[in-house]
N, CA, C and O atoms as a CHARMM CRD file, in Angstrom:
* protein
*
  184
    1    1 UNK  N     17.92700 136.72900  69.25500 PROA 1      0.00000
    2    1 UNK  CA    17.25300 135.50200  69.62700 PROA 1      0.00000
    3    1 UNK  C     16.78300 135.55700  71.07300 PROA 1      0.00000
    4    1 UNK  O     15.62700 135.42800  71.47600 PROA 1      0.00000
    5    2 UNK  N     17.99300 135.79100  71.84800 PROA 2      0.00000
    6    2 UNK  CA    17.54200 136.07800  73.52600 PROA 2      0.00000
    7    2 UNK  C     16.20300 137.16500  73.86000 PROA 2      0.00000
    8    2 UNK  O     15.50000 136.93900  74.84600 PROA 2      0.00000
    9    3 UNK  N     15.95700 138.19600  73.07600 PROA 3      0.00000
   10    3 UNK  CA    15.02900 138.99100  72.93100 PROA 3      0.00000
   11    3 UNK  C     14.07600 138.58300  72.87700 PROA 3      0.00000
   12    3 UNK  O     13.28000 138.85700  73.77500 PROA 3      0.00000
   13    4 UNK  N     13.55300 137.44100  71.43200 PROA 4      0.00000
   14    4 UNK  CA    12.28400 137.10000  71.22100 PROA 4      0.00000
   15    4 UNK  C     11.89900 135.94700  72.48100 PROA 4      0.00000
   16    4 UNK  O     10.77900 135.57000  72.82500 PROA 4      0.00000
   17    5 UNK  N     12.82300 135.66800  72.85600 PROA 5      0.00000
   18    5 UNK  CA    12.70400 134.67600  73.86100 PROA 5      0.00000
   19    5 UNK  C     11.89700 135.26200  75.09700 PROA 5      0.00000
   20    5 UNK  O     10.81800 134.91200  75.57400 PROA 5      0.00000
   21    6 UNK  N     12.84600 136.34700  75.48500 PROA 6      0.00000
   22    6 UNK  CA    12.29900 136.91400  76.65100 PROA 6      0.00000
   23    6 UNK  C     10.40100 137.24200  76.20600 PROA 6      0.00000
   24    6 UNK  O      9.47500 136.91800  76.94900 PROA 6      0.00000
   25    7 UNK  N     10.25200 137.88000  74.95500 PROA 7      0.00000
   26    7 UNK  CA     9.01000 138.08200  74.72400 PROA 7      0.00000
   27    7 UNK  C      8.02100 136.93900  74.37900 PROA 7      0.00000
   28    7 UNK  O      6.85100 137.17900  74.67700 PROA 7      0.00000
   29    8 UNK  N      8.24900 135.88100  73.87100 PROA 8      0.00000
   30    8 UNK  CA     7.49800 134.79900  74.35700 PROA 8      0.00000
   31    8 UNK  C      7.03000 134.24500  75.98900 PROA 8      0.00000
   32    8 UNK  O      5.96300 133.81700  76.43000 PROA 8      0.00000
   33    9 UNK  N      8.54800 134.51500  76.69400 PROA 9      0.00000
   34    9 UNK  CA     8.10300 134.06000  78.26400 PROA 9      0.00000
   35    9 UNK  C      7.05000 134.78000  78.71800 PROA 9      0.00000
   36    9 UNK  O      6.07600 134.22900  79.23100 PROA 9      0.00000
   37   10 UNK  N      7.17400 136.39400  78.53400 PROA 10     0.00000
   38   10 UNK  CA     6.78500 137.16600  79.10600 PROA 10     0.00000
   39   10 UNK  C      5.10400 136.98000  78.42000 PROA 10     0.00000
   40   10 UNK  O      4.19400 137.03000  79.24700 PROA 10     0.00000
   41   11 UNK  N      4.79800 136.80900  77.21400 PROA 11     0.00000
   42   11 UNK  CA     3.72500 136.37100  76.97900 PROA 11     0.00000
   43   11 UNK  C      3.05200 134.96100  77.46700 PROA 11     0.00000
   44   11 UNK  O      2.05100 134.46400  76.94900 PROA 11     0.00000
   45   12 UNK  N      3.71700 134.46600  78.45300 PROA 12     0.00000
   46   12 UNK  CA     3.04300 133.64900  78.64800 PROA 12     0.00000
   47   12 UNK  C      2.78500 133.56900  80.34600 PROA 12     0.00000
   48   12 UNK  O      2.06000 132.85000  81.03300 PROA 12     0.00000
   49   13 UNK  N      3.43800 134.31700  80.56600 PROA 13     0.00000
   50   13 UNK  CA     3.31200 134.35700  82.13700 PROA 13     0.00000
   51   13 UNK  C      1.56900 135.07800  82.62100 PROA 13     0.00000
   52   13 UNK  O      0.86000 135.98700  82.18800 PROA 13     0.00000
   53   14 UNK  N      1.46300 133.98600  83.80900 PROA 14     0.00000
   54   14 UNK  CA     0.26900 134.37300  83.97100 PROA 14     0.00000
   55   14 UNK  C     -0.39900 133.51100  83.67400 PROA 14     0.00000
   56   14 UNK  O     -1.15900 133.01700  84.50700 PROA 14     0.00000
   57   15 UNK  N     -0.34400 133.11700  82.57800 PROA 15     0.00000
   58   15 UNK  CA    -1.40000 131.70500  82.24100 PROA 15     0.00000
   59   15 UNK  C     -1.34800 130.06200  82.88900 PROA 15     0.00000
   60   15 UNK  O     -1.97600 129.02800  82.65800 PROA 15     0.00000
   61   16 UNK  N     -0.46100 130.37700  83.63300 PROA 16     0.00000
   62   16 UNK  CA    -0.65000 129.20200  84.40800 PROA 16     0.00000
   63   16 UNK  C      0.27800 129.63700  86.23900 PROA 16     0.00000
   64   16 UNK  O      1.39500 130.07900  86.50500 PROA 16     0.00000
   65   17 UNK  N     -0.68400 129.29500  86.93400 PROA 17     0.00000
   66   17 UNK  CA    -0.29300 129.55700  88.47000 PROA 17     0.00000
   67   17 UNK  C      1.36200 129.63500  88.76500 PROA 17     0.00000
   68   17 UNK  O      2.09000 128.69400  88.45100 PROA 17     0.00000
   69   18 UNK  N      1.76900 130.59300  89.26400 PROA 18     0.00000
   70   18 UNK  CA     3.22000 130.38700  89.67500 PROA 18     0.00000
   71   18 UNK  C      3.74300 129.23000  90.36800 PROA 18     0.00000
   72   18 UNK  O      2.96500 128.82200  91.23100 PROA 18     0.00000
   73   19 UNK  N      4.65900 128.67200  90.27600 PROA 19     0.00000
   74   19 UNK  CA     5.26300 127.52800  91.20100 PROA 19     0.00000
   75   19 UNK  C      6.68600 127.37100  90.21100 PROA 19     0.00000
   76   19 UNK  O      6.98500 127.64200  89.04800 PROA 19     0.00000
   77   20 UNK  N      7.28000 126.83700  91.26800 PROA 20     0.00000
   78   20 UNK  CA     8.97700 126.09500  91.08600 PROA 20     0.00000
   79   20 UNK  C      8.68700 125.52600  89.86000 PROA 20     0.00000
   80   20 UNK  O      9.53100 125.97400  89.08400 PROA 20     0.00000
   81   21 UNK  N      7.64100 124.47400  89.03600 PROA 21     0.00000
   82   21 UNK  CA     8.10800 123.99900  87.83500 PROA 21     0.00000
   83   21 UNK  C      7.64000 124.99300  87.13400 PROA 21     0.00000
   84   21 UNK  O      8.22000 124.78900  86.06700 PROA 21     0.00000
   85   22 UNK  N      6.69000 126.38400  86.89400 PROA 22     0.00000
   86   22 UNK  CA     6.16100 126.86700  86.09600 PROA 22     0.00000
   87   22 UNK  C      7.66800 128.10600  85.70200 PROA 22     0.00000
   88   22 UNK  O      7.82700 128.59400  84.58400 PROA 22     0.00000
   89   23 UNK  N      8.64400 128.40400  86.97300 PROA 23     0.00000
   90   23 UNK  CA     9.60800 129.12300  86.90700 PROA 23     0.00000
   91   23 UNK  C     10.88000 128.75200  86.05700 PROA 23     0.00000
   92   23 UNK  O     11.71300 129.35800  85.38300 PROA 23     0.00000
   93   24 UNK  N     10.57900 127.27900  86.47500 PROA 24     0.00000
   94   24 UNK  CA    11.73700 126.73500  85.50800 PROA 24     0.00000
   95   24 UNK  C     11.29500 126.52800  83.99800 PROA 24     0.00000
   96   24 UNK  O     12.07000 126.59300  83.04400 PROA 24     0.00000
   97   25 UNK  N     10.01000 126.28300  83.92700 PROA 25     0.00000
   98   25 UNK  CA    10.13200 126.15100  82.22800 PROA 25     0.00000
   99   25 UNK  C      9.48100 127.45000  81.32000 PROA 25     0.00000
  100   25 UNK  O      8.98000 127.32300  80.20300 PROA 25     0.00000
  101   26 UNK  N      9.66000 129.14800  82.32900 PROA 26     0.00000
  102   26 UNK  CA     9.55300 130.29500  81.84100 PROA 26     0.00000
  103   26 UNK  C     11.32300 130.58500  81.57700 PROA 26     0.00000
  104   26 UNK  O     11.62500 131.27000  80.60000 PROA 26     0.00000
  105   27 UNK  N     12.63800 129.94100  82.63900 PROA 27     0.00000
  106   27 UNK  CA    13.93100 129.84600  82.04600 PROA 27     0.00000
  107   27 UNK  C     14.47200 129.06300  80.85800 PROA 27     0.00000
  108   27 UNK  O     15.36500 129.25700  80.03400 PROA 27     0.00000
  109   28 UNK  N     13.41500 127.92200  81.13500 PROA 28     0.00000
  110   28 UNK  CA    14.06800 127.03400  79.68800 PROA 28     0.00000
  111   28 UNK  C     13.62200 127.71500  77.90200 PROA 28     0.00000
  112   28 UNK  O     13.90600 127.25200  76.79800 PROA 28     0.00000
  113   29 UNK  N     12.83600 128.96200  78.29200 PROA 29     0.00000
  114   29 UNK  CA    11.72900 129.34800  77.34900 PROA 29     0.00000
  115   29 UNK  C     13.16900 130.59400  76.89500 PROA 29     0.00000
  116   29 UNK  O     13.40600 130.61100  75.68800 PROA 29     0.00000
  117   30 UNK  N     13.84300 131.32500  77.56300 PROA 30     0.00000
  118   30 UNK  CA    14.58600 132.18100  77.77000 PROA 30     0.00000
  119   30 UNK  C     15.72400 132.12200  78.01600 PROA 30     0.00000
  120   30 UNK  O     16.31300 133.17100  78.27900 PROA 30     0.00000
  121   31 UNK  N     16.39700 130.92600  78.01500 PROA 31     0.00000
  122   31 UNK  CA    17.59600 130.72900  78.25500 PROA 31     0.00000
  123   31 UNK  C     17.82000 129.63200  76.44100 PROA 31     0.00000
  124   31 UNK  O     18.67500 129.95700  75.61700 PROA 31     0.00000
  125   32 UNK  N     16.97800 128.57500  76.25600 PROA 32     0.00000
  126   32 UNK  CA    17.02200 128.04300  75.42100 PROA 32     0.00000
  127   32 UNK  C     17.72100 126.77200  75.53500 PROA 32     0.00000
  128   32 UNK  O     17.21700 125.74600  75.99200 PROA 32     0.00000
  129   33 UNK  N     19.18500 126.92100  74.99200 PROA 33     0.00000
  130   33 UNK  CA    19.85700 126.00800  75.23500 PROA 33     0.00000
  131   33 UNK  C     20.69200 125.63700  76.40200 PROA 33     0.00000
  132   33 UNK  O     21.46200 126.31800  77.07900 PROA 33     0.00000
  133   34 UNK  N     20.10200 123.48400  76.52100 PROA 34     0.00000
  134   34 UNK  CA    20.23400 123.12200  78.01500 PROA 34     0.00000
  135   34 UNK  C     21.68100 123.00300  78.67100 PROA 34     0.00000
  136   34 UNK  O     22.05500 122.79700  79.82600 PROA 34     0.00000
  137   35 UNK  N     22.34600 123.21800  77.45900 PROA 35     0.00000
  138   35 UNK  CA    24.02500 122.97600  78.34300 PROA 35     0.00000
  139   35 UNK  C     24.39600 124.48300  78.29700 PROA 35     0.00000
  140   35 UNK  O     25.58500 124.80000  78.28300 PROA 35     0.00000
  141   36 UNK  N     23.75600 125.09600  78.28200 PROA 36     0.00000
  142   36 UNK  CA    24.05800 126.69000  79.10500 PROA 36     0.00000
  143   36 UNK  C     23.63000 126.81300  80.41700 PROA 36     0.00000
  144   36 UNK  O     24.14900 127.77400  80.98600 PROA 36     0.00000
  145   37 UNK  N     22.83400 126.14300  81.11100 PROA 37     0.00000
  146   37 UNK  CA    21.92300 126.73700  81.92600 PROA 37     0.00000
  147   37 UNK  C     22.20500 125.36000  83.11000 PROA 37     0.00000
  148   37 UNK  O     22.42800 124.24900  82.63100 PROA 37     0.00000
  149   38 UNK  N     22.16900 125.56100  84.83000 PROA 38     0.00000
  150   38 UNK  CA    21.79700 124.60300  85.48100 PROA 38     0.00000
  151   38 UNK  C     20.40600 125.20100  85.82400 PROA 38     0.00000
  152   38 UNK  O     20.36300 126.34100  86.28700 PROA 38     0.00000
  153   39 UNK  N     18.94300 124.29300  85.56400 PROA 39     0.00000
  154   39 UNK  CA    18.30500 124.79000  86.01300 PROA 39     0.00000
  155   39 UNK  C     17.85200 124.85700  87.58700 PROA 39     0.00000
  156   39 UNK  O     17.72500 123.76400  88.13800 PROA 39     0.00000
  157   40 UNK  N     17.57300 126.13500  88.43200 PROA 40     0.00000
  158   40 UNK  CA    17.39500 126.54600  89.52300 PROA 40     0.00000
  159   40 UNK  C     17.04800 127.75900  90.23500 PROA 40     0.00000
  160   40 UNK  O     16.98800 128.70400  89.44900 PROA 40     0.00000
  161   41 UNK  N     16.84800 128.01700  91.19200 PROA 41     0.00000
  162   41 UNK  CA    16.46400 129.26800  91.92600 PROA 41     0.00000
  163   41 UNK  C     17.40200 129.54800  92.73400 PROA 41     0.00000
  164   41 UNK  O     17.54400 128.83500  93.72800 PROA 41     0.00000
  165   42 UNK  N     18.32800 130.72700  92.48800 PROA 42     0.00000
  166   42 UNK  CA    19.65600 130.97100  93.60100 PROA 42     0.00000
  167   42 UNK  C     18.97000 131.41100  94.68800 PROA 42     0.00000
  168   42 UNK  O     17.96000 132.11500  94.71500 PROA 42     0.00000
  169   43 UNK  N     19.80000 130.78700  95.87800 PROA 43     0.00000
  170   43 UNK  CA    19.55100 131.24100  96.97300 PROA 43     0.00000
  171   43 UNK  C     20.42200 131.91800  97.80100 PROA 43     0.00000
  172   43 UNK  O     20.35200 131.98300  99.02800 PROA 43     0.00000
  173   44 UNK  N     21.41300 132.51900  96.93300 PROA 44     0.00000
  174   44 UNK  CA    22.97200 133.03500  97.90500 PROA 44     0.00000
  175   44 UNK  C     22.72600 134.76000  96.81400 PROA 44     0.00000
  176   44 UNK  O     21.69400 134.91200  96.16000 PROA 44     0.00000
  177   45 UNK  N     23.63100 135.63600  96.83000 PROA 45     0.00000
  178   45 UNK  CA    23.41200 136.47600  96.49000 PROA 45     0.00000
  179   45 UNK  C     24.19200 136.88100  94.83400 PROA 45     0.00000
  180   45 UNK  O     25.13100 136.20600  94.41300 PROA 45     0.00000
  181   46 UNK  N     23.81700 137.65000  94.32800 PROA 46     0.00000
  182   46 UNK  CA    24.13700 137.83300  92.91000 PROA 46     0.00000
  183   46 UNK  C     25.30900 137.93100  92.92800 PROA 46     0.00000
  184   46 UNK  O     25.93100 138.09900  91.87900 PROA 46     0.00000
């Protein structure tokens, strides 16, 4: 499932300008479900 996911995001990237909301709803596309995920951009290290 996580697979086809990633290949939908990835098909869609590009089609609309990068920005903070376009990042978050290429994770919600790839992550799926919302009580897995806080959505965000880390800013501390892996």
């Amino acid at each position: 499932m996580r697979a086809r996911n990633w290949d939908r995001a990835i098909g869609l990237c590009g089609k609309i300008p990068l920005s903070l909301d376009e990042l978050e709803r290429l994770q919600d596309i790839v992550i799926g479900s919302k009580k897995l995920r806080n959505m965000a951009i880390r800013k501390w290290g892996a």
